[in-house]
N, C-alpha and C positions, 0 to 999 in steps of 0.2 A: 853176837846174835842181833842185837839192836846198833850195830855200829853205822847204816845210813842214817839215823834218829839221830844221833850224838852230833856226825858230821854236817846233815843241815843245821841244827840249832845254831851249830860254833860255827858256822861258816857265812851265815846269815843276819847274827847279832854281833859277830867279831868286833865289827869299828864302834861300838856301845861301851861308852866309861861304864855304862852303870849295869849293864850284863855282866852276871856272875856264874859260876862252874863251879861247884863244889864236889871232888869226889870222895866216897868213903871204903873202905872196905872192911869185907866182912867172907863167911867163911866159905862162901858159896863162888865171891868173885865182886867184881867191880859196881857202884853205887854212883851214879853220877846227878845230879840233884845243877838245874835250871831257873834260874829267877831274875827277873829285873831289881835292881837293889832299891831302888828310889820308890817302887809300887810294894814291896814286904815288909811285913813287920819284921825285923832279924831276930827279935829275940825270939820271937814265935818260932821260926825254922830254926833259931839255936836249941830251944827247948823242949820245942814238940814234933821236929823231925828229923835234925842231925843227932839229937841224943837219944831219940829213938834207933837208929841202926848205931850207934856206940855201943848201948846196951845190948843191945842181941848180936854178939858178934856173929853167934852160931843160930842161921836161920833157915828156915826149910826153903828152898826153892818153890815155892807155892804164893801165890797174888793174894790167897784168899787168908794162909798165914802172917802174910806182912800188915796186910789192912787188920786185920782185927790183931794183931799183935802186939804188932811194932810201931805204928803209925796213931797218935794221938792226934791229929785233925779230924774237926767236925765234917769237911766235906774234904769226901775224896770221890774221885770218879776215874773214870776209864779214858784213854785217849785213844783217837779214832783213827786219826792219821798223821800226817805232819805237819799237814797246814792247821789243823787243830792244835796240836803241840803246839805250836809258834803263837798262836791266839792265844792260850792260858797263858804260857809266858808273859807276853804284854800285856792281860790282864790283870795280873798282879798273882800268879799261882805259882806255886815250884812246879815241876815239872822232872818225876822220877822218872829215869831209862836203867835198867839193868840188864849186864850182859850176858844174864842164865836164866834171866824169866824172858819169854815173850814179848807180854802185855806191859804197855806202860801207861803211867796213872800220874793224877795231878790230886795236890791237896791245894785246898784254899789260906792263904798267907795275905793276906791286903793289910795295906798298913799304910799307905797312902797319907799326905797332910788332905785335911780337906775344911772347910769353913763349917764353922759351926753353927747351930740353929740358931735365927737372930731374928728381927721383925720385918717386914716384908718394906721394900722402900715405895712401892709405889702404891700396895691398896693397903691404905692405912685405914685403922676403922677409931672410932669413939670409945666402944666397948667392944669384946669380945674375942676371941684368942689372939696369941701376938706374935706367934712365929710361922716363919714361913719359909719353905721349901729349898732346899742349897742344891750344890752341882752335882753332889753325889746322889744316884737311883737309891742306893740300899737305905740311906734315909731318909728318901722320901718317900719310900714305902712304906718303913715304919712309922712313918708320921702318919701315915692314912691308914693303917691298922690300929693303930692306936684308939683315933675314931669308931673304927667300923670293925666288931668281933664279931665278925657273920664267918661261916664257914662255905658260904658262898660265893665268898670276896676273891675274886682269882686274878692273878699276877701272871700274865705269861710273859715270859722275856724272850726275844729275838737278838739278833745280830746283822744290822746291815749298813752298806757303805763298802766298797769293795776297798779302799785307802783306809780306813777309819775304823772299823769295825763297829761302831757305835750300837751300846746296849739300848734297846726301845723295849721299853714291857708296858705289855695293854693290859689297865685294868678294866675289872666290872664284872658286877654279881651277878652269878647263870643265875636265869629264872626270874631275872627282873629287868636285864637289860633283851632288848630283842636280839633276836640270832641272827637275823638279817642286818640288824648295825654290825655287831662285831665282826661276821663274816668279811662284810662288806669291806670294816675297815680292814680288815689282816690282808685282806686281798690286793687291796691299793697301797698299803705299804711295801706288799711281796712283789707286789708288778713294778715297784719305781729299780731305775737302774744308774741311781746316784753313785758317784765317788765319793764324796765327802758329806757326812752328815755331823754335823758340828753346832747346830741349831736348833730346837722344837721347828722352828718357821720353814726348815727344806723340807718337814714333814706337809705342815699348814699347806705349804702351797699345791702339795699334791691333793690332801683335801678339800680347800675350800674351792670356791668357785673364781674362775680368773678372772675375768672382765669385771671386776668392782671395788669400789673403795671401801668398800665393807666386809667386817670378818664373817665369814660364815662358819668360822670355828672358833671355838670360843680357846682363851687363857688364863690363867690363874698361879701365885705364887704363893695362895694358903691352904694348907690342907683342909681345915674346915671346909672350904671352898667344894675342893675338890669332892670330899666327903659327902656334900648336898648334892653333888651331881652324879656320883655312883648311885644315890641311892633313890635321884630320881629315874634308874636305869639307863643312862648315859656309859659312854667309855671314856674314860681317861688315859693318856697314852704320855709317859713321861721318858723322856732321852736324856742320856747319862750325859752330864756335864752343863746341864740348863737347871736355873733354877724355876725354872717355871715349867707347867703343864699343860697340854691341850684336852680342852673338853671338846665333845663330839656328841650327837648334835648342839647345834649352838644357835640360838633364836633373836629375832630383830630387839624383843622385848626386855631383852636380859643384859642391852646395854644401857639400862636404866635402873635397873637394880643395883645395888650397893650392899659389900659384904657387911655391914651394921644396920642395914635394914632390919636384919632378924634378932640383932643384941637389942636394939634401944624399943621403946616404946611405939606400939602399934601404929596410933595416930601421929605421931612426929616422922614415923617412916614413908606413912602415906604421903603426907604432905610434901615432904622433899621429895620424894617419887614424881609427886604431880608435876614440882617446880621443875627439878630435871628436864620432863617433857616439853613443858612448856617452854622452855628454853631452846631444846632441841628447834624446838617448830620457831621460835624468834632468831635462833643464831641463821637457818635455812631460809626463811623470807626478807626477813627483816629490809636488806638493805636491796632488795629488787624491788619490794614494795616501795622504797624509798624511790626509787631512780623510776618506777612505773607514775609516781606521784609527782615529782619533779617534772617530768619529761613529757606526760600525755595528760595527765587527770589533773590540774592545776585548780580546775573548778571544783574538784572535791574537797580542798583542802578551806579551812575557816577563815574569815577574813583576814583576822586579828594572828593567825599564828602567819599567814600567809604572806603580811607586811615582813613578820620576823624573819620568816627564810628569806626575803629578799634583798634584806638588811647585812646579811649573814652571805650570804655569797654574790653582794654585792665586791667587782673586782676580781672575783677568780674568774682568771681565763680560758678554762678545759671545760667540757662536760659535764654532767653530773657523772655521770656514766666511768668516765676515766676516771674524773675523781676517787669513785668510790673503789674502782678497779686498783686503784694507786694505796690508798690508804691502808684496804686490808692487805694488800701487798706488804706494804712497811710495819703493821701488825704481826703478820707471819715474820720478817724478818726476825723482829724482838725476840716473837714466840720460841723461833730455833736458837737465836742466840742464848738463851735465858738456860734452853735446854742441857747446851752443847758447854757452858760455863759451868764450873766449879760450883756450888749447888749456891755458898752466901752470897758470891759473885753475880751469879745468875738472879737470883730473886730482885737484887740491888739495881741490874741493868735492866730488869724487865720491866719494875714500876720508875725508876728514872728517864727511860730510854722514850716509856710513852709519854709520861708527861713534856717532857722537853721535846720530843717529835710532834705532838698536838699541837703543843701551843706555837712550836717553829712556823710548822705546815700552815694553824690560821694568820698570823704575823707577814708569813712573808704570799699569801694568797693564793699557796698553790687548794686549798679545801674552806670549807664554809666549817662554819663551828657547828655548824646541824650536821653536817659529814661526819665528823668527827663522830660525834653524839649515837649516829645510828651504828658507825663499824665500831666503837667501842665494844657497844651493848652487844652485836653480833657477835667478838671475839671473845668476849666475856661468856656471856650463854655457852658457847662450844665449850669451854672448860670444864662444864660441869659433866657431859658425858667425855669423857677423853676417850673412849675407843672406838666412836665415831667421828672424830676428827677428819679423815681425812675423807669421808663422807659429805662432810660438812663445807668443807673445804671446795670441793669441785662442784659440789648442785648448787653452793651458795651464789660459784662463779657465772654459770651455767642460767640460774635464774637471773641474776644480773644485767647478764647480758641479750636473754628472752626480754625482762622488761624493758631494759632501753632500745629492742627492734619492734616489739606491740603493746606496749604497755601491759595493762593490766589482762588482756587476754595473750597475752605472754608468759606472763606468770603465770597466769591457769593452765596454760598449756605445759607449761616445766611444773608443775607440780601433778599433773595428770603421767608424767614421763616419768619424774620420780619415782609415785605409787605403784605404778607398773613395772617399773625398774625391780623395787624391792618385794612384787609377788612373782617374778620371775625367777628369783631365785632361790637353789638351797641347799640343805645344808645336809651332808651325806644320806641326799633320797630322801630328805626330811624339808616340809614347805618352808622359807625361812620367815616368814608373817605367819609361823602357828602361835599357839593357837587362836590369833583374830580372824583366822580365815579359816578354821576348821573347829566347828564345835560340835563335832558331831558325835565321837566316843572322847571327850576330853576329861580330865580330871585334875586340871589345872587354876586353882586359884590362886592364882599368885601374877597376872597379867598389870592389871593399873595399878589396883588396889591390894594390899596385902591382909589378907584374912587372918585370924588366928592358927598359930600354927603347929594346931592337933586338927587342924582344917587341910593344911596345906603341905603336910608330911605325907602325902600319898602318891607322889612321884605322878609322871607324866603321860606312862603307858600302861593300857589296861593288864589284865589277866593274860589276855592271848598277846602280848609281846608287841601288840601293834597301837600307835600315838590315837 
């Protein structure tokens, strides 16, 4: 009855060591039972589906007798067709075909190795939770249920990637997230027409915005995380095999926020909040304003430090301009090597690497020891936000090289391109400078300064779903 069903499976996972065929029989007729070995638990399908038809030899030819019979799996469902059949299989399902019933059906068997819940390697906090998110979806959903026992918390899962089949489930609680976000996002997921989805980021790039070195969507590898973001009515959209997650919308200001801002003490969160900023704005000017100073404004500078610079690059043969162009060049290199090393290895080459490239570079003349000084501080500052690095990176260059063609109305004019840069953009239909440029129905305190947080537990969207 079902003999094309048997003949795609077997004819389609044939060259598979790890595809398996188990048939049984019983009083009706033949029992043929589908799985990939490596994604099942066996003892599961030993004990709670092959000794289910063992034990009933004699069974009704009825779907609705076998399920509630014979069959001890928590999830059993119906299959559609064949290309469906062939998807639970590599999913990690059995996949029952009989040849006296009709209808065939899949129980769930997953049993999979997969990494266990452990501390997140990159947002590490001072105080407050310490695990964070693995490659498996099923828990990382229980890690954010765990947080949030709302009955309004909804998991829908999808299937897309026509190579891959990759599971994407969008979270987010009806009634506090807008309908017009979710919509939106399910929409631009449904319309992409990828082969292979293997990353959160071939999601990212369909969402965010392309022309900039800035995320417009945001990511995260802690479910707290994630948790503050459901429940400021955001979506969260997690892909099966990344340990990390996209948050949606995602704002300029919340890449200065830090996941212990909210463990440690109010006024110490502030403060590094500030510093952050601060930095931001010095890694960004800093070294244009240098080379504006150097190059055009020489009279602005004090007498007494002004002998010092001259003293100081007295001998170098280039530019200020190249100079500086050169140095944070040879600072990036570090930065990637340091990355791209063994993690002791890396930390070792990054603080040796600069100091014995500093003081090379003033030694043999190619930089002033004031050069040094200013792209230090610049590359330094950048680390404190890392998710606008490569932000940071191209306007730094950008004003650089404005100041050394007009000096100081140079830089005003690259930081007039900046600002406008960054209100031009956004973040699914959402401003990405909210809320400093929209204060109009806001309920957001949590922008510079961090308020108390029976203040600041009130999410980001009013009553009617709109920011």
């Amino acid at each position: 009855m079902n003999e094309d069903y048997v003949e795609f499976i077997k004819n389609t996972l044939k060259d598979n060591t790890d595809f398996k065929q188990r048939t049984l029989k019983c009083s009706c007729g033949l029992i043929n039972l589908f799985f990939i070995d490596n994604l099942c638990d066996s003892k599961f399908i030993s004990e709670y589906v092959i000794d289910g038809f063992l034990r009933n030899y004699y069974i009704e030819d009825n779907i609705d007798y076998i399920e509630e019979k014979v069959l001890i799996g928590n999830s059993i469902g119906d299959v559609k067709s064949k290309e469906d059949a062939l998807l639970h299989v590599l999913s990690g399902d059995v996949l029952i075909v009989f040849d006296f019933i009709q209808e065939k059906i899949f129980t769930e068997a997953k049993g999979y190795v997969r990494r266990s819940v452990s501390q997140p390697e990159v947002e590490s906090v001072l105080k407050g939770p310490r695990e964070g998110f693995t490659e498996a979806f099923v828990d990382n959903i229980s890690l954010i249920r765990r947080k949030i026992k709302n009955k309004d918390l909804k998991f829908e899962s999808m299937t897309y990637g026509t190579e891959t089949n990759t599971v994407i489930v969008l979270a987010y609680i009806a009634g506090t997230a807008p309908k017009t976000l979710v919509d939106g996002i399910k929409n631009e997921i449904k319309n992409n027409n990828l082969k292979y989805i293997l990353d959160i980021n071939y999601l990212e790039e369909k969402l965010k915005n392309k022309k900039t070195f800035f995320d417009t969507v945001g990511y995260t590898e802690k479910p707290d995380i994630a948790a503050s973001k459901l429940l400021e009515g955001r979506v969260v959209i997690i892909v099966d095999g990344t340990p990390m997650v996209i948050t949606a919308p995602y704002f300029f200001v919340e890449n200065f926020q830090m996941p212990d801002d909210y463990y440690v003490n109010k006024y110490y969160a502030n403060s590094a909040r500030i510093i952050r900023m601060a930095a931001f704005i010095i890694s960004v000017i800093a070294p244009g304003l240098y080379v504006s100073f150097e190059t055009y404004h020489v009279s602005l500078i004090s007498t007494d430090f002004l002998f010092r610079l001259a003293v100081s690059r007295a001998g170098v043969p280039i530019p200020v301009v190249a100079e500086v162009l050169l140095m944070s060049f040879f600072f990036m290199l570090l930065r990637e090597a340091g990355i791209r090393l063994a993690q002791p290895i890396g930390q070792a080459m990054s603080i040796v690497g600069a100091l014995i490239l500093g003081d090379a570079a003033v030694g043999a003349g190619l930089a002033a020891q004031s050069t040094i000084v200013v792209v230090a501080l610049s590359s330094i500052c950048s680390f404190l936000s890392p998710k606008v690095y490569g932000g940071i990176v191209f306007w730094n260059g950008t004003l650089i090289v404005l100041s050394a063609m007009f000096g100081l109305a140079g830089l005003i004019i690259g930081g007039y391109l900046f600002v406008s840069h960054l209100a031009s953009l956004d973040s699914c239909g959402y401003p990405y400078l909210f809320p400093i440029l929209d204060k109009s129905n806001i309920n957001f305190k949590d922008v510079i300064i961090r308020r108390d947080l029976d203040e600041i537990s009130k999410g980001i969207f009013n009553n009617e779903g709109e920011k």
